[in-house]
C-alpha positions, 0 to 999 in steps of 0.5 A: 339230921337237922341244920343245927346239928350239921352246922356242929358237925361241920364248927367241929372240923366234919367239913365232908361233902355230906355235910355240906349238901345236908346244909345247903339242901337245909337252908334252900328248904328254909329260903335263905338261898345265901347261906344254902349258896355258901355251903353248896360252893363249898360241897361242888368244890369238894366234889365237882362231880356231884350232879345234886350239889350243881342242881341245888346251887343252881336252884339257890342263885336262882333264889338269891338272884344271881342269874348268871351264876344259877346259869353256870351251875346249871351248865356245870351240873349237866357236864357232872350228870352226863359224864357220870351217867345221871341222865334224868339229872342232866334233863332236870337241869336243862329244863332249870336253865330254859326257865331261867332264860324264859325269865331274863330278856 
């Protein structure tokens, strides 16, 4: 589904976890890191517990230069992976995060 179509879904009252991840992986897609950051806050307030969502807000502050917050996502986003069993998740976003501390002094 395309990001027009979503932001209807969502300016007609479907604001569900879907829709916001559709959105947010939308926009990151795009490189507009500040509207993908919006909707995946939204999506992680409604589901803090979907690894993907951290992963992809993680990787949208990064974008947007947001280091820290990309730092805590990431962090986040392990804890939801590993405590739902996502493993391959979790080490995604721990080598996310070491790029990360690579980059800032």
């Amino acid at each position: 589904m395309d990001i027009e179509a979503l932001e209807h879904l969502l300016a007609r009252g479907h604001d569900t976890v879907l829709v916001r991840l559709g959105l947010g992986r939308g926009y990151l897609d795009r490189h507009d890191g500040n509207r993908a950051v919006i909707h995946l806050r939204a999506a992680v307030a409604l589901d803090p517990h979907n690894a993907p969502a951290w992963k992809w807000l993680g990787q949208a502050l990064t974008e947007t230069g947001d280091t820290e917050g990309a730092r805590a996502a990431y962090t986040e986003g392990i804890a939801a992976a590993e405590k739902a069993g996502h493993i391959q998740a979790a080490r995604e976003m721990r080598v996310f995060q070491k790029r990360l501390e690579r980059k800032t002094p």
